[in-house]
Backbone bond lengths (Angstrom), bond angles and torsions (degrees), N, CA, C in turn:
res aa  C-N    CA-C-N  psi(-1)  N-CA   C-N-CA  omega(-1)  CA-C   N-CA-C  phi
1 X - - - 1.457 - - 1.515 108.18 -
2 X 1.193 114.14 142.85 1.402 115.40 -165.65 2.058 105.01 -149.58
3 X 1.356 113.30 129.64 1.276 114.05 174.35 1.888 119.30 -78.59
4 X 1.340 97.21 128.80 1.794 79.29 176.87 1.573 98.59 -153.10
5 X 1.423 121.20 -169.86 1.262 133.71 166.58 1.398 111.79 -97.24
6 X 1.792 125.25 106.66 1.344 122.85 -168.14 1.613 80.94 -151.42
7 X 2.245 107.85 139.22 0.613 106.44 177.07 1.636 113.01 177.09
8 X 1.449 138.24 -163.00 1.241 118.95 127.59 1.655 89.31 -146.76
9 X 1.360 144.56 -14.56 1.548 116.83 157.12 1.207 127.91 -27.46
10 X 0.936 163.68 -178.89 1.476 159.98 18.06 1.317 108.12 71.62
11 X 1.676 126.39 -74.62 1.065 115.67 -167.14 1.525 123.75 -96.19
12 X 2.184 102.42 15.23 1.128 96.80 166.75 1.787 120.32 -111.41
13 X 1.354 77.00 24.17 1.746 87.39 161.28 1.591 124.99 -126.71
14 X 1.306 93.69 30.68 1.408 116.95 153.25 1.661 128.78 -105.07
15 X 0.991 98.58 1.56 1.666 118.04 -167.46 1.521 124.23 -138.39
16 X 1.206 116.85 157.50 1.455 110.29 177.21 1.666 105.40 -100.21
17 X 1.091 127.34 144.64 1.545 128.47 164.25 1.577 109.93 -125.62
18 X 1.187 111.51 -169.46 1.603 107.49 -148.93 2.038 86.51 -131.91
19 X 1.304 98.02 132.66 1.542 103.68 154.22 1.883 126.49 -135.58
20 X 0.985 72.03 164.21 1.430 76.46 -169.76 1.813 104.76 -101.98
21 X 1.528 115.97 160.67 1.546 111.03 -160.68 2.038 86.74 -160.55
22 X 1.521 108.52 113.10 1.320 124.44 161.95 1.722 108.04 -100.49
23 X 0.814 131.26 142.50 1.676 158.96 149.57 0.842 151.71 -83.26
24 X 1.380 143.46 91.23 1.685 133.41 -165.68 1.652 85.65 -123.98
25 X 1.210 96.89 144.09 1.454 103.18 -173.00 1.698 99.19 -131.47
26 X 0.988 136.43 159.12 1.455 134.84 -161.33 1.729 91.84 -141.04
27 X 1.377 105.74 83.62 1.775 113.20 168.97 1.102 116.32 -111.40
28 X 1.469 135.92 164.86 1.207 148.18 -176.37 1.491 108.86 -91.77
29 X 1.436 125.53 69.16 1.478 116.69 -156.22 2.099 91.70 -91.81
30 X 1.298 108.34 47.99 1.926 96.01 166.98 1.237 107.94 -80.57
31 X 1.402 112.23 -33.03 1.548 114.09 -168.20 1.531 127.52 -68.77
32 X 1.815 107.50 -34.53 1.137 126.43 165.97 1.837 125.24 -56.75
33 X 1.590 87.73 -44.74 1.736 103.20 178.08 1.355 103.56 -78.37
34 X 1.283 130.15 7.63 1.594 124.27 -168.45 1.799 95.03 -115.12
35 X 1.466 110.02 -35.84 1.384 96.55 -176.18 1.683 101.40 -118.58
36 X 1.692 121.18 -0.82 1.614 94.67 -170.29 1.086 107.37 64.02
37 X 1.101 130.50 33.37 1.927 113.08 159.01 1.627 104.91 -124.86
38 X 1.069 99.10 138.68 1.543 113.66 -179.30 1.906 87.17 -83.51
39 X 0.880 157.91 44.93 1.489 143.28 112.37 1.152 113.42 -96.36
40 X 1.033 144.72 16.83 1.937 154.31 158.07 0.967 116.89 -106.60
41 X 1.758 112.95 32.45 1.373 110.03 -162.74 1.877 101.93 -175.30
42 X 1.539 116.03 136.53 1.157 98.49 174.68 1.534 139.61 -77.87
43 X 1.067 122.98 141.55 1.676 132.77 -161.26 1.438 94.10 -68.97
44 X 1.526 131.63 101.62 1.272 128.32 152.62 1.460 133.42 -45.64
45 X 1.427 109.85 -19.18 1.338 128.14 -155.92 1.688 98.39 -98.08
46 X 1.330 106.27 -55.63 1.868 132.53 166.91 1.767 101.68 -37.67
47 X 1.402 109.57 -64.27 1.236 118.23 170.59 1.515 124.33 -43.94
48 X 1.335 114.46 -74.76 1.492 123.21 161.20 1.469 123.57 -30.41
49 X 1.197 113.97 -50.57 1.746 130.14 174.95 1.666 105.32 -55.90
50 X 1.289 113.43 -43.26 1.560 128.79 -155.06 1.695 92.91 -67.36
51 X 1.428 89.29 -61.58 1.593 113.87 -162.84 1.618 103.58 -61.37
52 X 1.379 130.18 -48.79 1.487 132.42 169.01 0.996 113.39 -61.65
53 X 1.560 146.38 -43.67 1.530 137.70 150.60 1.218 123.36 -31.86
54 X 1.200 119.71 -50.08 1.722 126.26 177.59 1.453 95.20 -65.28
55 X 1.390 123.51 -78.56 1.282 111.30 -150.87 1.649 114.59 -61.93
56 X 1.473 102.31 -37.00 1.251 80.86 154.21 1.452 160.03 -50.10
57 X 0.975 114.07 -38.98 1.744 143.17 147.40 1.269 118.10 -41.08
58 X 1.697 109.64 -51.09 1.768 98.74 171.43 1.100 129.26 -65.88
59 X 1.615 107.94 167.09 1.446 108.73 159.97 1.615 104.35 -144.66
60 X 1.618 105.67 91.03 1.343 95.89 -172.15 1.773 92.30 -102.73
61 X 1.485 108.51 177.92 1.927 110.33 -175.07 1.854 93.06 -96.08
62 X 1.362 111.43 -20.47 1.762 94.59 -165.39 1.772 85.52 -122.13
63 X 1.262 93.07 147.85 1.669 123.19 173.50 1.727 109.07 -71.74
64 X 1.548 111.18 -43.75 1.649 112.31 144.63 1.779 128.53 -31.91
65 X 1.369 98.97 -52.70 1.598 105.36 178.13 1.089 111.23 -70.51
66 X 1.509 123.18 -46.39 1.580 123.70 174.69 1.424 109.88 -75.58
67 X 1.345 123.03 11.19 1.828 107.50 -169.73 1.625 84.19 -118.49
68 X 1.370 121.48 -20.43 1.416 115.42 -175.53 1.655 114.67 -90.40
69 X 1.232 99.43 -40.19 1.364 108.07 166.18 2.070 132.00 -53.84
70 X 0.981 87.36 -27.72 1.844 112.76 -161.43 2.162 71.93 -99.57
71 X 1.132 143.19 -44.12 1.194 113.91 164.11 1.108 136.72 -67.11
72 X 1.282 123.16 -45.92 1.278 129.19 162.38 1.390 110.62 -28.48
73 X 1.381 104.26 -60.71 1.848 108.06 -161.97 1.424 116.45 -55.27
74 X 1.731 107.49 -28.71 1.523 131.21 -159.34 1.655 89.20 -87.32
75 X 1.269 130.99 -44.59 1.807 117.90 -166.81 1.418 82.03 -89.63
76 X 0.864 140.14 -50.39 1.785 127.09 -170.71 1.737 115.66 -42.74
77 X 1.444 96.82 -74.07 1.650 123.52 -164.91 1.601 82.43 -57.06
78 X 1.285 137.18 -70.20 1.656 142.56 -140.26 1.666 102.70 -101.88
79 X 1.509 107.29 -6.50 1.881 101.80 -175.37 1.462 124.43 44.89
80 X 1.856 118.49 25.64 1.083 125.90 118.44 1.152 135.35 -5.80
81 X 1.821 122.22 94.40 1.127 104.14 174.39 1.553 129.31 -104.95
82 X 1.552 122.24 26.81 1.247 113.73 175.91 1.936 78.65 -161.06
83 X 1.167 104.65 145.88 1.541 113.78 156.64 1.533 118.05 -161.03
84 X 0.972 119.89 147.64 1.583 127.06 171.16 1.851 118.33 -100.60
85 X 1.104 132.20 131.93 1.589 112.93 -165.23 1.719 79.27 -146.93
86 X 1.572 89.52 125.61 1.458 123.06 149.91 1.590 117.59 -81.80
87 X 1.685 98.84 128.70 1.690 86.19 -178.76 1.714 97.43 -136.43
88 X 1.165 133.40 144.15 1.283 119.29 -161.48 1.866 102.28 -143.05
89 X 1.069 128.02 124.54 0.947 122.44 157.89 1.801 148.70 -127.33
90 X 1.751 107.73 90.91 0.961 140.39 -159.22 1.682 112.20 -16.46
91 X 1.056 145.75 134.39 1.600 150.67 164.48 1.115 112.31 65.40
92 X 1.810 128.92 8.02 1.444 113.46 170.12 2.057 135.70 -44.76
93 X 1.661 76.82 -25.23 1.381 81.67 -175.68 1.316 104.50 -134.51
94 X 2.018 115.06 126.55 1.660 111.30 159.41 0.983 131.84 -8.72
95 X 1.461 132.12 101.55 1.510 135.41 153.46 1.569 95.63 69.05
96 X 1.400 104.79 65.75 1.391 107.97 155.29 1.908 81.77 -157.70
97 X 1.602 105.23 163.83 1.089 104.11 -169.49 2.203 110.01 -76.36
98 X 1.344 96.14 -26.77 1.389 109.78 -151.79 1.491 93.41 -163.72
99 X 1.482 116.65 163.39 1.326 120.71 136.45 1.715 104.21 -134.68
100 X 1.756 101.89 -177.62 1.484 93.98 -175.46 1.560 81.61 175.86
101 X 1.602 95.27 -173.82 1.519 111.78 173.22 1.593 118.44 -149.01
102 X 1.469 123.60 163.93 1.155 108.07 -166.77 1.796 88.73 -122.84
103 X 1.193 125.62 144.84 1.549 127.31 172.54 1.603 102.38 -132.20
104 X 1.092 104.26 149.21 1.577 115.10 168.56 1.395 111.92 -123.69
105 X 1.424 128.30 134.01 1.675 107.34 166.08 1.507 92.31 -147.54
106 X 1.702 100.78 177.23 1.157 109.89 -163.00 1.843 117.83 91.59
107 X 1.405 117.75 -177.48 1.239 111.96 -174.74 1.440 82.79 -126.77
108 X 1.376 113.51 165.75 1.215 146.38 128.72 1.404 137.42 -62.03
109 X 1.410 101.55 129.96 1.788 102.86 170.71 1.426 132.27 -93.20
């Protein structure tokens, strides 16, 4: 969960609101399970840090722009080659809990 400026009202770009951000990342972890080293393997933690800096920092109006963007950065920065990202953002809309979207890109192996 991460605080940022996301929106296209008026008065939600006066404010910070909160989203939420799931991850499936599609890595080749043989190399890691072969030696146990967290450098043969991607840094979950590196990732997480990356991804909460950005969103924090933005201020895009659609949850699309920030759910497409926050992928890009993730197969680029980490050479990720397939991921799916849940992005959710809590009370935008009356009497629904949340809305959000789910994207996948990249291929699979």
């Amino acid at each position: 969960r991460v605080e940022t400026t996301i929106g296209v009202h008026p008065w939600e770009r006066q404010i910070r609101q909160t989203v939420s951000l799931d991850l499936e990342l599609g890595v080749d972890i043989r190399p890691a399970a072969a030696t146990d080293r967290l450098d043969d393997t991607l840094d979950y933690q590196a990732v997480a840090q990356r991804v909460s800096q950005f969103v924090s920092a933005s201020a895009f109006q659609l949850v699309e722009t920030l759910g497409e963007r926050v992928a890009e950065r993730v197969r680029q920065d980490f050479g990720v080659p397939w991921l799916r990202l849940t992005l959710r953002k809590p009370g935008a809309v009356r009497d629904a809990r949340e809305v959000g979207i789910v994207i996948e890109r990249g291929c699979r192996d």
